[in-house]
C-alpha positions as protocol buffer text, in pm:
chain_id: "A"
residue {
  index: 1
  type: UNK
  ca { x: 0 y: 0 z: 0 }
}
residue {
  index: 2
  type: UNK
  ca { x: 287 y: 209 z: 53 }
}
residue {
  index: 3
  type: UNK
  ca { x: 477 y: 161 z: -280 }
}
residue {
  index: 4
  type: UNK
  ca { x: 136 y: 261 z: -426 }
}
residue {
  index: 5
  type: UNK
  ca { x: 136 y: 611 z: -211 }
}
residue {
  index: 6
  type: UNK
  ca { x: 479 y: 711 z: -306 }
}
residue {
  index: 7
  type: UNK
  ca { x: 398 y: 651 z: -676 }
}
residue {
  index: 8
  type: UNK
  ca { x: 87 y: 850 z: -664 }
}
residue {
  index: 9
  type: UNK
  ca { x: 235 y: 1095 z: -520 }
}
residue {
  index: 10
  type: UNK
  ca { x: 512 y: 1107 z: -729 }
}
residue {
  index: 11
  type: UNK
  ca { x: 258 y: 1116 z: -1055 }
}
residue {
  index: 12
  type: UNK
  ca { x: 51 y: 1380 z: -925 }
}
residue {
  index: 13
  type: UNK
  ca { x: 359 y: 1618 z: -802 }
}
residue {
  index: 14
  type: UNK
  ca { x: 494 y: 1561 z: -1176 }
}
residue {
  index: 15
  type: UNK
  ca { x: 109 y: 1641 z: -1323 }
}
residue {
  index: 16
  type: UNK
  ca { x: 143 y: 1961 z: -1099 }
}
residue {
  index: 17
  type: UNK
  ca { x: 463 y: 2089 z: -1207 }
}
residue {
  index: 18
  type: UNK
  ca { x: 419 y: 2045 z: -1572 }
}
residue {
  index: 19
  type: UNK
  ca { x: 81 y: 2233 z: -1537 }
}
residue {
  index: 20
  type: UNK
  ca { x: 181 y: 2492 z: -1337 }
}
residue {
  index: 21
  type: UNK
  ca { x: 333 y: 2726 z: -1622 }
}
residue {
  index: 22
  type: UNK
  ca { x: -24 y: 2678 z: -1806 }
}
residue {
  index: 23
  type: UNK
  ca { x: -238 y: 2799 z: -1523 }
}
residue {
  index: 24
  type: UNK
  ca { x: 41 y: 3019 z: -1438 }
}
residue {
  index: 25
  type: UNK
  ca { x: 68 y: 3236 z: -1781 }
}
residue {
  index: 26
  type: UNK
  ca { x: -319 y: 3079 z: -1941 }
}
residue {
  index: 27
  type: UNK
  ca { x: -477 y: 3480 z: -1901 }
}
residue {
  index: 28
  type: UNK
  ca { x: -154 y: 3612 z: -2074 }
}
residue {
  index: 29
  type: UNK
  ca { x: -148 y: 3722 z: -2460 }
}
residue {
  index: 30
  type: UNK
  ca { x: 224 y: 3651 z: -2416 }
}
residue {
  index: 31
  type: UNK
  ca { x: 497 y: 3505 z: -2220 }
}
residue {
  index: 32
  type: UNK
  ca { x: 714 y: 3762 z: -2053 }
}
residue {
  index: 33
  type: UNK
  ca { x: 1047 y: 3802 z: -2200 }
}
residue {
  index: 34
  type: UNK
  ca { x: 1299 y: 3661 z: -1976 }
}
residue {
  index: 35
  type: UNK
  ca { x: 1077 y: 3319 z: -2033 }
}
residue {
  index: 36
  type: UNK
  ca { x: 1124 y: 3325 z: -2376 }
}
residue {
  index: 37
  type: UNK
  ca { x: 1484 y: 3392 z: -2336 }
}
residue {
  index: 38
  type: UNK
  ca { x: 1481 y: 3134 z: -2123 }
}
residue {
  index: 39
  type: UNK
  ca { x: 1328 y: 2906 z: -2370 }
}
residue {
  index: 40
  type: UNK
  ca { x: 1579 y: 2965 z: -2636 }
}
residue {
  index: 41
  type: UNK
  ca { x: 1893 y: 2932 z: -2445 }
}
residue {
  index: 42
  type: UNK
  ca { x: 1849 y: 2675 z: -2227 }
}
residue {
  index: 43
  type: UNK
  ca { x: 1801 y: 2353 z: -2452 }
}
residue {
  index: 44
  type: UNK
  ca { x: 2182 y: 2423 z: -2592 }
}
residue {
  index: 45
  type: UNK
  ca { x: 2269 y: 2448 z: -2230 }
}
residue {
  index: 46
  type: UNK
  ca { x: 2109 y: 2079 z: -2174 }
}
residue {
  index: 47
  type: UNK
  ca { x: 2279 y: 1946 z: -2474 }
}
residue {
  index: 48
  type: UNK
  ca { x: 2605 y: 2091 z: -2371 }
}
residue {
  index: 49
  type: UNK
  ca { x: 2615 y: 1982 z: -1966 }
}
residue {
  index: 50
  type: UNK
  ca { x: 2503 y: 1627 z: -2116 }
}
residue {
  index: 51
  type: UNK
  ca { x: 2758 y: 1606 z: -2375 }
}
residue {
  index: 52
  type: UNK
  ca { x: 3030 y: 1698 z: -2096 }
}
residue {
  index: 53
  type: UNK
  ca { x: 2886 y: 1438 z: -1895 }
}
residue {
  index: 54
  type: UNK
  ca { x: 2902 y: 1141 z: -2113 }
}
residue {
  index: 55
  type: UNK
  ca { x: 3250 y: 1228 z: -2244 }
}
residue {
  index: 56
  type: UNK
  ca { x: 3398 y: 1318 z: -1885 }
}
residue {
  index: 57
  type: UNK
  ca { x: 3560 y: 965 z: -1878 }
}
residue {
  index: 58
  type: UNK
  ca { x: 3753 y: 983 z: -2189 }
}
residue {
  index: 59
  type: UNK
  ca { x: 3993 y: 1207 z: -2026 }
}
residue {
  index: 60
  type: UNK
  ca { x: 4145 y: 930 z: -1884 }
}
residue {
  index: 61
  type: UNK
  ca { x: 4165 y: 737 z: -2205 }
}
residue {
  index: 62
  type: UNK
  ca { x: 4181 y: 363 z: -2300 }
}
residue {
  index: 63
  type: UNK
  ca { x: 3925 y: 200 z: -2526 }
}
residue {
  index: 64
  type: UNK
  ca { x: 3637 y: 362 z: -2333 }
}
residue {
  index: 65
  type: UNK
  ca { x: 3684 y: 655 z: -2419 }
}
residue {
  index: 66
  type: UNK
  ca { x: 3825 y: 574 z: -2764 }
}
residue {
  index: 67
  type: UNK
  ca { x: 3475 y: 433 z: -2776 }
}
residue {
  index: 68
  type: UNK
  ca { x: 3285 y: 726 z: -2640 }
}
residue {
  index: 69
  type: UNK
  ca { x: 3438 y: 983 z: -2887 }
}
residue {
  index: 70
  type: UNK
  ca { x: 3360 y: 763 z: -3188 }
}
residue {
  index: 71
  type: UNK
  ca { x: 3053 y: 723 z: -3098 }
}
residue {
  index: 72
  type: UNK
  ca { x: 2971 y: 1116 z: -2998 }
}
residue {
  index: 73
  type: UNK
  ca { x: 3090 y: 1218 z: -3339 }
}
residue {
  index: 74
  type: UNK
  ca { x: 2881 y: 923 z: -3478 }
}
residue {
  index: 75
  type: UNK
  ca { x: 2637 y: 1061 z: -3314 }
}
residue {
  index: 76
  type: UNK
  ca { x: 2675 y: 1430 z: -3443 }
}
residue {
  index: 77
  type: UNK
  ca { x: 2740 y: 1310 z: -3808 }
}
residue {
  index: 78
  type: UNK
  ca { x: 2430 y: 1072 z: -3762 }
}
residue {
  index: 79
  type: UNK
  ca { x: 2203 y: 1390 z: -3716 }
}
residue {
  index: 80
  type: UNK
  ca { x: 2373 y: 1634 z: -3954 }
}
residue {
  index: 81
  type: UNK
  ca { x: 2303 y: 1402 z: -4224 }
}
residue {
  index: 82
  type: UNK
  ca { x: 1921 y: 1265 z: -4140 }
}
residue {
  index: 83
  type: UNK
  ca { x: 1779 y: 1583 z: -3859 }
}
residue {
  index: 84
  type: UNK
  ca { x: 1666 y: 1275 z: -3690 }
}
residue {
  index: 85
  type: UNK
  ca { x: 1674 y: 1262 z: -3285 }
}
residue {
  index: 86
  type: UNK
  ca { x: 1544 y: 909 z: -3256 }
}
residue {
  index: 87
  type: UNK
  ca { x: 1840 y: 769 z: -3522 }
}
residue {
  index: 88
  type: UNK
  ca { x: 2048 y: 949 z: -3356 }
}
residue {
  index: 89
  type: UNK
  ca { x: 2016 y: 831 z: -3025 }
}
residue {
  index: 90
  type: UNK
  ca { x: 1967 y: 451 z: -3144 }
}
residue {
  index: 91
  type: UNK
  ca { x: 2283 y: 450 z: -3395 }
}
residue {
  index: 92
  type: UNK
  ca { x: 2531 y: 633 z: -3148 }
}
residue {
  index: 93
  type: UNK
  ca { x: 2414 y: 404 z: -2870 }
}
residue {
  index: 94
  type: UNK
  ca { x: 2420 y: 102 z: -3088 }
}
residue {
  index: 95
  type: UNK
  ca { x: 2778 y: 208 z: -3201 }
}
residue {
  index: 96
  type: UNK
  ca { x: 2922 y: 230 z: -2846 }
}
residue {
  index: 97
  type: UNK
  ca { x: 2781 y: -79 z: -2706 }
}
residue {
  index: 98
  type: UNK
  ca { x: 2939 y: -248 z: -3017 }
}
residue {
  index: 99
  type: UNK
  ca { x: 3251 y: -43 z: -3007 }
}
residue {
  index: 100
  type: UNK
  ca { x: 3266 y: -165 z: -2624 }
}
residue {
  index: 101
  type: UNK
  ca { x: 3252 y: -521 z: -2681 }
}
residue {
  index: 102
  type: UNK
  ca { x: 3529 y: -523 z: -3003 }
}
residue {
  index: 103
  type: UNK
  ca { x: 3819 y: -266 z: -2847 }
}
C-alpha cells in the first residue's frame, strides 16, 4: 500500500509541475520576456552539460573513451546528415555498445 502512495504521489507532483506554467501564464497574450529567453537558451545548455557528462571519462583514455568519442561524433554526423533525434540516439548508442565489446 505504501509503494502505491509514493507513486501516486510522485505522478501527481509531476502532473502539478508540468501544469503549473499553463495555469500560471493561461490569461496572458504573451509570455514575458525573460521566459522566452529562457526558452531559447536553455536547450543548448542541456545538450552541452550532457555532452560533458558522457565524455567526462575519456579524459582518462583507454578504449572507453576511444569508444565514447567515436561514438559522440557518430552521433553528431548521424544527425547532420538525417535531422533525426530518434536515429540518432539509437545509432550512437548502438555504435558504443558495439565499439565496447570489439576494443
Amino acid at each position: 500500500m505504501r509503494t502505491y502512495t509514493m507513486i501516486l504521489l510522485a505522478a501527481g507532483i509531476t502532473f502539478s509541475l508540468r501544469a503549473l506554467p499553463f495555469v500560471i501564464f493561461s490569461g496572458q497574450r504573451t509570455m514575458p520576456a525573460w521566459l522566452e529567453r529562457l526558452g531559447q537558451t536553455l536547450p543548448s545548455a542541456i545538450m552541452a552539460v550532457l555532452v560533458v557528462y558522457s565524455l567526462q571519462d575519456t579524459v582518462d583514455g583507454g578504449s572507453a573513451a576511444t569508444a565514447g568519442l567515436i561514438a559522440a561524433l557518430a552521433t553528431a554526423l548521424l544527425h547532420k546528415w538525417r535531422h533525426s533525434t530518434f536515429l540518432s540516439i539509437v545509432g550512437g548508442t548502438g555504435l558504443y555498445m558495439a565499439l565496447l565489446r570489439l576494443l
